[in-house]
N, C-alpha and C positions, 0 to 999 in steps of 0.2 A: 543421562543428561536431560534428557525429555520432559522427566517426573520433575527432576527440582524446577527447569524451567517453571514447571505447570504451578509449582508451589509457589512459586515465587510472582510469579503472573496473579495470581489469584490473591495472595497476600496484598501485592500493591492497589488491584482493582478492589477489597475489601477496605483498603486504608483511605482509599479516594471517596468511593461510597460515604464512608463515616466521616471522613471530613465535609464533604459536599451536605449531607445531614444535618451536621452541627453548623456551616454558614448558611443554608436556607432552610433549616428546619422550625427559627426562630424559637422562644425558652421552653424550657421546660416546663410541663405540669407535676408542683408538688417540689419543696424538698430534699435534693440529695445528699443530705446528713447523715452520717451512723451514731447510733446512740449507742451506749454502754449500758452495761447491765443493770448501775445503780441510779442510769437515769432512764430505765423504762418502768414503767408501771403496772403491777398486775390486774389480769383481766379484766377482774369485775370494776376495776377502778377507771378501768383504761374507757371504758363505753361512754360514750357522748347521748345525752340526753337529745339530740337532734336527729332525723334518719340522713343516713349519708347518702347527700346525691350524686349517684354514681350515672346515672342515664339508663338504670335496666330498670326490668319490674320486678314483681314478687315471684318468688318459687311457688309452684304451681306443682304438688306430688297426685299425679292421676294413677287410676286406680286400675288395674284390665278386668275387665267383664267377659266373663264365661258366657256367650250366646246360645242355647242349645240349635 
C-alpha cells in the first residue's frame, strides 16, 4: 500500500509541477511542430547561410603537452 501511495503522491506532485510551469513559465522558445519526412530537407541544403545564435562560443579542441 505504501509503494503505490508513493507513486501516486509523486505522479500528482509532477502533474502540478508541469502545470504550474506551463501557467508561469510564459511561451516557448522555438516551434513545437513535427515535420514529416517529405517535408525535411537534407543536410547540406538544410544549413542557413547565417551563424546560429545560440548564446555559446566556438569549440575550442586543446591539445595535452607532455612536460618532461
Amino acid at each position: 500500500m505504501g509503494l503505490i501511495r508513493l507513486i501516486a503522491t509523486a505522479a500528482l506532485v509532477w502533474f502540478v509541477f508541469r502545470w504550474l510551469d506551463r501557467f508561469f513559465g510564459g511561451p516557448r522558445k522555438g516551434p513545437r511542430k513535427h515535420t514529416t519526412d517529405h517535408d525535411s530537407k537534407s543536410g547540406a541544403q538544410q544549413r542557413s547561410s547565417s551563424p546560429k545564435e545560440d548564446g555559446l562560443g566556438d569549440y575550442v579542441d586543446f591539445e595535452e603537452i607532455n612536460e618532461p
